[in-house]
N, C-alpha and C positions, 0 to 999 in steps of 0.2 A: 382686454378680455382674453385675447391669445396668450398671455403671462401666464395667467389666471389658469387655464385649463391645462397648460403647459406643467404649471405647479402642483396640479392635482394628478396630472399623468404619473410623474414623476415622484411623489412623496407615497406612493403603494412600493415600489421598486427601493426606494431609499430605506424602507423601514425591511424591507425582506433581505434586504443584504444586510443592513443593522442586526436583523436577529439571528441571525448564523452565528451561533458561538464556536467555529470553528477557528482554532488557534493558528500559529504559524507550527510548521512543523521542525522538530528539531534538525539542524544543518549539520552539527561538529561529531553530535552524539555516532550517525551512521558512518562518516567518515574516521572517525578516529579510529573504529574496530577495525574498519576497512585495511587502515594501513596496517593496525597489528594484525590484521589478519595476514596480509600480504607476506610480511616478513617476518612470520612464525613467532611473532612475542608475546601471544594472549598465555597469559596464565592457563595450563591443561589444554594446548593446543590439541595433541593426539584426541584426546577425548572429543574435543568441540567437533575436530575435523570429522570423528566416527559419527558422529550423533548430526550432524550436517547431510552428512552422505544418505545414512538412513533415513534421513525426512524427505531427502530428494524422491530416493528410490521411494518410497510409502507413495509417493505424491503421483508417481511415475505408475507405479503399479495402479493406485487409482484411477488414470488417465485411460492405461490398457483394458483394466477393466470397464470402465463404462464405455469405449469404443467397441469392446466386444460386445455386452450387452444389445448397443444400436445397429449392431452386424448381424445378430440374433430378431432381432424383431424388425427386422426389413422384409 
């Protein structure tokens, strides 16, 4: 009887990790840019690097602005 209830714990959990279609995620893809990025060999580096820098900064300036905001309404 203890199998039994053991086996019905168990196959709710078995079927909810079965339905996660979630994939592996790629290994080589993020690495590979990594090293050209390292050692300046991406096709239209200068550009990438500008256009990098500016999503930072957006990201950044984002950041400032909603701390300001919550410094405002304190």
């Amino acid at each position: 009887m203890k199998k039994v209830q053991t086996l019905l714990l168990t196959l709710p959990l078995i079927f909810a990790l079965g339905a996660s279609n979630k994939g592996p995620e790629p290994v080589l893809s993020n690495n590979k840019d990594s090293i050209k990025d390292a050692t300046d060999s991406r096709p239209h580096e200068k550009t990438r690097d500008a256009i990098e820098d500016a999503g930072d900064s957006a990201k950044q300036a984002g950041k400032d602005l909603k701390d300001a905001v919550k410094g405002e309404s304190k």
